[in-house]
C-alpha positions as CSV (number, residue, x, y, z in Angstrom):
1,X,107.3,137.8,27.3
2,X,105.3,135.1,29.4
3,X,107.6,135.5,32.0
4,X,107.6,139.2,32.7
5,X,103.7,139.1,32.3
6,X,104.1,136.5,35.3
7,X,106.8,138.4,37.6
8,X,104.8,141.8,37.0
9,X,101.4,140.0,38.3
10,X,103.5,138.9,41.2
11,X,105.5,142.0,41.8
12,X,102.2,144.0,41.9
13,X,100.7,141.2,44.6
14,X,99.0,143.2,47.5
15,X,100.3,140.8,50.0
16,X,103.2,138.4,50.6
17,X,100.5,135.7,50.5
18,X,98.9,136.6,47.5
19,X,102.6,136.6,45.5
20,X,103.0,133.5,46.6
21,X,100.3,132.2,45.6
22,X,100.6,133.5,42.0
23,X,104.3,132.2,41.7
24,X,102.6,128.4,43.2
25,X,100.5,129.0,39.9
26,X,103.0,129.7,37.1
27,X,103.4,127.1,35.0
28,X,106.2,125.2,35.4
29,X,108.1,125.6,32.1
30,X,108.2,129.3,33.0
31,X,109.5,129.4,36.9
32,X,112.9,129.5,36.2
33,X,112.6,132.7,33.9
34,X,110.0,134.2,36.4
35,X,112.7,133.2,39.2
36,X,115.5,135.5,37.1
37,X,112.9,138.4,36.2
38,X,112.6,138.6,40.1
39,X,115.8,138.0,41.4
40,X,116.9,140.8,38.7
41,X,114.2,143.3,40.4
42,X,115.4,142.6,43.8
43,X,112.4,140.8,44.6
44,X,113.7,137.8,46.0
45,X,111.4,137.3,49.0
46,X,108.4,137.2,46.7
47,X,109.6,133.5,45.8
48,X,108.4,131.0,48.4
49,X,110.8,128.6,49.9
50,X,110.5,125.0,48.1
C-alpha cells in the first residue's frame, strides 16, 4: 500500500526533476516495490540512473 502511495506521488511529479527527487526520498525498504509499481505502469524513465 506504501508503495503505490509512493509510485503515485512520483507518477504525478510535475517535472522529471521533481520524480526524481521523490524516488531519491523513498525509503529504502520500499524502492524495490516502488521500482515494480513503475516499471508495471510504463514509467520507467521516472527512475533515476544509480
Amino acid at each position: 500500500m506504501m508503495a503505490m502511495l509512493w509510485a503515485q506521488r512520483i507518477m504525478s511529479a510535475p517535472t522529471l526533476e521533481d520524480a526524481h527527487a521523490l524516488w531519491n526520498r523513498v525509503p529504502r525498504l520500499l524502492k524495490e516495490k516502488v521500482r515494480e509499481i513503475l516499471i508495471e505502469s510504463g514509467c520507467e524513465d521516472l527512475i533515476p540512473n544509480e
